[in-house]
C-alpha positions in Angstrom: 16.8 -93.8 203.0 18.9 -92.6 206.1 22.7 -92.0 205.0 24.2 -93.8 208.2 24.0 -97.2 207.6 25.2 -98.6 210.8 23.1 -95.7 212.7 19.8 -96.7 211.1 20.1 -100.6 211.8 20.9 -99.7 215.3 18.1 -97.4 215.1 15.5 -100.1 213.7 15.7 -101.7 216.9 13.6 -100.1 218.6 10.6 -101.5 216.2 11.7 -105.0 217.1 11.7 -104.7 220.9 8.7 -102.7 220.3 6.5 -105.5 218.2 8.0 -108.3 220.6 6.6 -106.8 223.3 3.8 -105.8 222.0 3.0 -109.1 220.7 4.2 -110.9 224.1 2.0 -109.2 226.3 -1.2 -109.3 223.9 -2.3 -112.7 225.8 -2.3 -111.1 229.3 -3.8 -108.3 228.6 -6.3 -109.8 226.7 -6.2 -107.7 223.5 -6.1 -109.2 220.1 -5.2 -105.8 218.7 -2.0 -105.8 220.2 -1.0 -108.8 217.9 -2.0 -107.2 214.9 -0.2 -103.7 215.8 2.8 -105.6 216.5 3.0 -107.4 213.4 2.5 -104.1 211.9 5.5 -102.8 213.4 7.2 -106.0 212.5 6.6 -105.6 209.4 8.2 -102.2 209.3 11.4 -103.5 210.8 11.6 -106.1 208.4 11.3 -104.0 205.5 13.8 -101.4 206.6 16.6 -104.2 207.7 16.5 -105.3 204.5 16.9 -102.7 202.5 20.0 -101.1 204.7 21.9 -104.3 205.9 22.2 -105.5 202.1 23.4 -102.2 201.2 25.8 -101.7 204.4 27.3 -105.5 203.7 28.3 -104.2 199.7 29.8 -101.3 201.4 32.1 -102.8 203.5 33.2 -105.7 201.3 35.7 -105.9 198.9 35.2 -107.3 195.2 36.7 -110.0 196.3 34.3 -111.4 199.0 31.2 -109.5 198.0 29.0 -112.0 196.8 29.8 -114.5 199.6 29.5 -111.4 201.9 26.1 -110.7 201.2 24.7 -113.9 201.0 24.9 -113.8 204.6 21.6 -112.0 204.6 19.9 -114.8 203.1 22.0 -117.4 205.3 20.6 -115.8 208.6 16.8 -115.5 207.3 17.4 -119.0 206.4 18.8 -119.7 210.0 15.7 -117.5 211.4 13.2 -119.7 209.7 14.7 -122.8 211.4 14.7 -121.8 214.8 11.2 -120.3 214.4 10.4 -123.8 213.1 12.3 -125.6 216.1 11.2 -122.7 218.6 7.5 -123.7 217.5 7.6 -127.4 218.4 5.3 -128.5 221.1 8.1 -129.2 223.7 9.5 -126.0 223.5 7.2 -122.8 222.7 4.7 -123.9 220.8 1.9 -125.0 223.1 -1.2 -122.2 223.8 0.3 -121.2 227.3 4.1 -120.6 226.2 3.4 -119.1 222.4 3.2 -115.1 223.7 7.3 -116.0 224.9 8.1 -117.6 221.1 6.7 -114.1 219.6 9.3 -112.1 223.0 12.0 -114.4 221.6 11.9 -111.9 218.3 13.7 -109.1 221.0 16.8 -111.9 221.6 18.4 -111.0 217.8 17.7 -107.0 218.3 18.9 -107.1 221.9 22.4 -108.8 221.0 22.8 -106.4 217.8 22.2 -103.4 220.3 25.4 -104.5 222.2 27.5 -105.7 219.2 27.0 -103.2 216.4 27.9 -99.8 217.8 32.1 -101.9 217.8 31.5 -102.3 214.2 32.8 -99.1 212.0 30.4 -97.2 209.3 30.3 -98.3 206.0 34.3 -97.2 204.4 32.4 -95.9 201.1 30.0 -93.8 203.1 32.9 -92.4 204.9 34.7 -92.0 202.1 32.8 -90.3 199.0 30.0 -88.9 201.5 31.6 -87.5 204.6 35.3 -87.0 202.8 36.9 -88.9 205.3 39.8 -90.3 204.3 41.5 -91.9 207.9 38.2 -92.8 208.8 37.6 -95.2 205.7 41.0 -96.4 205.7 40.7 -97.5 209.3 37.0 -98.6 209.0 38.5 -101.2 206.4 41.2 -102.1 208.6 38.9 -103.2 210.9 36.9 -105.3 208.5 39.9 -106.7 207.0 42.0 -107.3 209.6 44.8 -106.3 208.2 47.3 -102.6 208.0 47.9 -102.4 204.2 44.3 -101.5 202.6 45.7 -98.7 200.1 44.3 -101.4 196.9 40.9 -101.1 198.9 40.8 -97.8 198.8 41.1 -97.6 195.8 39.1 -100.1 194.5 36.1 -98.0 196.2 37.2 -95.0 194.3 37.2 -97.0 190.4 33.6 -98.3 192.0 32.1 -94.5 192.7 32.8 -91.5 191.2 35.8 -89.9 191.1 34.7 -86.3 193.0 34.7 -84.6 196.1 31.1 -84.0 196.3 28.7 -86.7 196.0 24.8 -85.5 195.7 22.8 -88.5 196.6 20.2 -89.2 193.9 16.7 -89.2 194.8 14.3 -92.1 193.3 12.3 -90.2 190.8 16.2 -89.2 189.2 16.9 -92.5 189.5 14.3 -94.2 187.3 15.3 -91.1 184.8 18.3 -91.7 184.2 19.2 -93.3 180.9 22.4 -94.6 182.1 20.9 -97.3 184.6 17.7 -97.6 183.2 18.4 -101.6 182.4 19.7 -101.9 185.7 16.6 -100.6 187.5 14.8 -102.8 185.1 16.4 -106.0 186.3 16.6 -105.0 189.6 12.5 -104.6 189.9 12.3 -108.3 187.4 14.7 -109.9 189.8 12.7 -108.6 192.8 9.5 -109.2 191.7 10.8 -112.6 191.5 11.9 -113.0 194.4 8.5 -113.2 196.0 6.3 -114.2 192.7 8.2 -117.5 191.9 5.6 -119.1 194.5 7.9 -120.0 197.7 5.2 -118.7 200.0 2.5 -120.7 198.1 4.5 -124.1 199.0 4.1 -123.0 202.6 0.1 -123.2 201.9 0.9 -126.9 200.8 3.3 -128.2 203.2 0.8 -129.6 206.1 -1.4 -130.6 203.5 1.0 -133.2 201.3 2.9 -134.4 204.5 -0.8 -135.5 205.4 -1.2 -137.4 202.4 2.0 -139.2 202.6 1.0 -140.7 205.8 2.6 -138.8 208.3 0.5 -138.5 211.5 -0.3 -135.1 212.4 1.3 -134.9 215.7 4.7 -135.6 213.6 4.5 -133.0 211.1 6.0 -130.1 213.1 8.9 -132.3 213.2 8.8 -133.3 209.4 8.9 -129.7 208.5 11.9 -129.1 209.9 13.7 -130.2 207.5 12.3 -127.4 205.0 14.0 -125.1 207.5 17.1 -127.3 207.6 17.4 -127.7 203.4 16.7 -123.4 203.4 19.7 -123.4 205.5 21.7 -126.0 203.8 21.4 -124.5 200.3 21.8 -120.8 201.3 25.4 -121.7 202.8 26.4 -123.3 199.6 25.6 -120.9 198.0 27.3 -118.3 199.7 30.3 -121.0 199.1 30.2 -121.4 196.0 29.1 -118.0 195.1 32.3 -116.5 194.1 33.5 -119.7 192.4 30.2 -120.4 189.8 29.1 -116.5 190.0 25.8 -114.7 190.7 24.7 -115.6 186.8 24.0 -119.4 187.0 23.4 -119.4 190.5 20.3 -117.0 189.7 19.2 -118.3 186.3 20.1 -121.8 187.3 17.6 -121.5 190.5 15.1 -120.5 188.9 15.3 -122.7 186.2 15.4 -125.5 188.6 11.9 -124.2 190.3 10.1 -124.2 186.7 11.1 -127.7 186.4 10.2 -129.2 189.9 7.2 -126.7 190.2 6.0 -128.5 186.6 7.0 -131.6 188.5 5.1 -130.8 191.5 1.8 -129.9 189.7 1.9 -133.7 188.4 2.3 -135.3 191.8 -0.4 -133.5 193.2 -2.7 -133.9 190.5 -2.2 -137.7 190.5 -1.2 -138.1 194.4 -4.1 -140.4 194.8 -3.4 -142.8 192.5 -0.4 -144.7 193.8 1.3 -144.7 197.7 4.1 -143.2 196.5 3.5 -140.3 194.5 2.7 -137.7 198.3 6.7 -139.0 198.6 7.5 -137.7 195.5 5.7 -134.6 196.1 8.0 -133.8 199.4 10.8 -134.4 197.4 10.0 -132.0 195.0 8.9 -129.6 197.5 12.4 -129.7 199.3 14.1 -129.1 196.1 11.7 -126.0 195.0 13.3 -124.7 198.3 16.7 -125.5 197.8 16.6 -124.7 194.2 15.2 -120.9 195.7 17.8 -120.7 198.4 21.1 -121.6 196.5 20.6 -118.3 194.6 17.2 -116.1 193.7 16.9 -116.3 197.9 19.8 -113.9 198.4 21.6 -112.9 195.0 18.9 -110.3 194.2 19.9 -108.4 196.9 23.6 -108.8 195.9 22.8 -107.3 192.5 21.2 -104.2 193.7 24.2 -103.1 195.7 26.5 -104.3 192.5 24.6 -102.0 189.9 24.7 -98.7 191.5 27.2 -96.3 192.3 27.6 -94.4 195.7 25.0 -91.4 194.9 22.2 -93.8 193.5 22.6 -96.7 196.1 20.2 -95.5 198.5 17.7 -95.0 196.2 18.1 -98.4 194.3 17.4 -100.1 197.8 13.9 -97.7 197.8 13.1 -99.2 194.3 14.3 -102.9 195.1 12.2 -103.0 198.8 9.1 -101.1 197.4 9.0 -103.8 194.7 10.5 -106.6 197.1 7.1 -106.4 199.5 4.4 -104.7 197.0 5.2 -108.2 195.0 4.4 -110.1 198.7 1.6 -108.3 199.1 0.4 -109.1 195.5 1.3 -112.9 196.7 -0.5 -113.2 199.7 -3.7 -111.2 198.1 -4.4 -113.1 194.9 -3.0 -116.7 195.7 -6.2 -117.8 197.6 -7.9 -116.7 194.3 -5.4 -118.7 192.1 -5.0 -121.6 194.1 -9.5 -121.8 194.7 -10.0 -121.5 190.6 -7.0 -123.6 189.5 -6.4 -126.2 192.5 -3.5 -127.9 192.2 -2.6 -126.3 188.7 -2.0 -123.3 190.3 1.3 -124.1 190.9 2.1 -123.6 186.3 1.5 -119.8 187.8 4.4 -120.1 189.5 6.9 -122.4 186.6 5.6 -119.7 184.2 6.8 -116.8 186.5 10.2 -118.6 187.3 10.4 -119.5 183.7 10.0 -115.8 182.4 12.2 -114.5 185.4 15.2 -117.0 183.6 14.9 -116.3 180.5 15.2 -112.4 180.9 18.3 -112.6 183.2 19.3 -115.2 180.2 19.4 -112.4 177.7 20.0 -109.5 180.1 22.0 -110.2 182.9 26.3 -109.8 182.7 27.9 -111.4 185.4 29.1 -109.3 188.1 31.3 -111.6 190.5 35.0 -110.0 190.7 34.1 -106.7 188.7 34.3 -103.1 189.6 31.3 -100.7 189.2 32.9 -99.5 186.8 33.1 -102.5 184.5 29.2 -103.7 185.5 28.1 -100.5 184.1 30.1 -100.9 180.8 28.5 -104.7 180.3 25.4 -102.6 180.6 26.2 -99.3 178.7 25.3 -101.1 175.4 22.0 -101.8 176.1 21.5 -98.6 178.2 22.7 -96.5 174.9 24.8 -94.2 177.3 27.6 -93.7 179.7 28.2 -91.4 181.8 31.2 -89.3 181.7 33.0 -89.9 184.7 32.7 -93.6 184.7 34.7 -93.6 181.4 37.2 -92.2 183.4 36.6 -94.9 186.1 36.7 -97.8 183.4 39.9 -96.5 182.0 41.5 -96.3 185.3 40.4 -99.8 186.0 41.6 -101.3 183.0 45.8 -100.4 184.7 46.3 -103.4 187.4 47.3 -101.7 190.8 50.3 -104.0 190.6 51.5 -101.1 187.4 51.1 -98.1 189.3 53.8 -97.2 192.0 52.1 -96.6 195.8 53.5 -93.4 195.3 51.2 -92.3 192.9 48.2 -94.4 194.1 48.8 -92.4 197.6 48.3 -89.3 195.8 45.3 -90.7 193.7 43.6 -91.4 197.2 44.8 -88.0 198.4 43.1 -85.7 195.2 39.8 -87.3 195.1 39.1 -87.7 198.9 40.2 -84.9 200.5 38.5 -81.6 201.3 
């Protein structure tokens, strides 16, 4: 994982505009292998944006805002979707002579990010505890924020990282050692896994199919299935609302709970969808809410939490683990389901309530909230289970536990200066 946040978005570019025009020109020159290479590359973008734009949005946010903060990354996927959806529609792209311009539309998003995000400072943490650069951070922030005073920023990232002039970036292998975030790597990889095993792709699969059996002619579905982009959307920004209100906790458990339920639900419809008109309605009802359920928190919080549990040195690293797992789980997804969904039929869908089931009940028992808390504090809700603490975030947790409203901005000034300065 590149150090420079910013840099390596900026960088990952390049495999956008790449892919789009690969894909693009694949019909004119009248070579199928183009498509694939692109989606390869695709595929590489994809996995590096989000691993480094979660990480760069925790970075730059304060406690405050960090949850509604990063569910912009789950807003704007949600967003994506939509306009793929509405980009796809016969009248616009979707027809066999205009679809090689829907796949060159993917260079539009890179293109503008090109020219905005070299304005946009590095991350103020990176600056800070990596590249000791105390005027940079504080103006990085002042940026961000919009405002002059960001001295209880500042040190808010210090209680949040360690409190030293040196930071060694941890490498994976160290990090799945270490006994002092070893739950936290656990419910990052449960959380993760998830994310892509709760069975969201698989109602994809089904869309078409029930939106066929209610009726719908198939000349209208395009349009019908619109409004599983529109409900993604919806629920994402209310959750990124409510976020710091309710908490990442029953956002997360309460999603999931909510998919075992209407994926038990669903399983019923379809099992029984031809024995009354009304039952393929009740099926798109409850495939709308499996979405919404998803998107109003195990859509986006999962990526909140993996910037939330580590400090500075192990960040990077926790992103490795949390993408490695994110798409080796996808891959699992879109490998076996044909298998599941051939053997079982419309049962295969208890797969899914009995993943989302198991995925609530362990964040139940295991997961602390995080909303409003230092690193400092998240690692102490974990220390108990972890058995051990390392040494310098007692320190952190002490310091925390003094409101900056106590300490004179004389003496926070010269906290800043001792631990950031060469």
């Amino acid at each position: 994982m590149p150090r420079l946040r910013k840099y390596t978005l900026l960088a990952n570019n390049v495999f956008a505009i790449s892919a789009a025009l690969l894909m693009a020109c694949a019909l004119q020159a009248g070579a199928f292998e183009m498509l694939i290479v692109g989606r390869f590359i695709m595929g590489i973008d994809g996995g590096i944006a989000l691993s480094v734009l979660p990480m760069y949005l925790s970075e730059i946010s304060p406690k405050g805002i960090r949850g509604s903060l990063g569910q912009v990354t789950a807003i704007f996927i949600c967003i994506g979707v939509f306009v793929g959806q509405l980009l796809g529609l016969p009248e616009l792209l979707g027809k066999e002579s205009t679809w090689p311009y829907l796949f060159g539309a993917i260079a539009i998003p890179a293109v503008v990010q090109l020219v905005s995000l070299p304005f946009l400072p590095e991350s103020p943490r990176y600056l800070l505890f990596e590249k000791h650069d105390q005027v940079g951070a504080e103006k990085a922030f002042q940026r961000f924020l919009g405002k002059e005073d960001v001295s209880q920023e500042l040190e808010e990232v210090l209680a949040e990282g360690h409190m030293q002039r040196n930071i060694r970036l941890v490498s994976v292998w160290e990090l799945l050692r270490s006994p002092f975030v070893r739950w936290q790597v656990l419910t990052v990889v449960v959380t993760m896994a998830c994310y892509q095993l709760c069975g969201l792709n698989a109602i994809w699969f089904y869309t078409n199919s029930i939106f066929g059996k209610a009726g719908i002619p198939p000349e209208n579905i395009p349009y019908i299935t619109l409004s599983t982009g529109g409900t993604e959307t919806l629920a994402a920004i209310f959750s990124g609302l409510v976020i710091e209100r309710l908490g990442r906790r029953p956002l997360l458990i309460g999603g999931f709970g909510l998919m075992t339920i209407f994926f038990g639900i669903l399983t019923v419809t379809l099992t029984l969808q031809d024995k009354a008109s009304w039952i393929p309605y009740l099926s798109i009802f409850c495939i709308l809410a499996i979405i919404a359920s998803f998107c109003s928190g195990p859509g986006g919080i999962p990526f909140i939490l993996t910037g939330e549990f580590f400090q500075q040195s192990q960040r990077p690293a926790a992103f490795i683990v949390a993408g490695t797992v994110n798409w080796l789980s996808n891959f699992v997804v879109g490998l076996l389901f044909p298998f599941i969904q051939k053997s079982l039929g419309t049962y295969c869908f208890l797969v899914f309530a009995a993943i989302c089931f198991a995925g609530a009940l362990y964040l139940y028992f295991v997961l602390p909230e995080t909303k409003n808390r230092t690193h400092a504090e998240i690692s102490q809700a974990f220390a108990g289970r972890n058995k051990a603490y390392p040494p310098e975030e007692k320190a952190d947790a002490a310091a925390t536990d003094k409101q900056p409203s106590e300490r004179p901005d004389a003496d926070r000034s010269s906290t800043l200066n001792k631990h950031v300065k060469n």
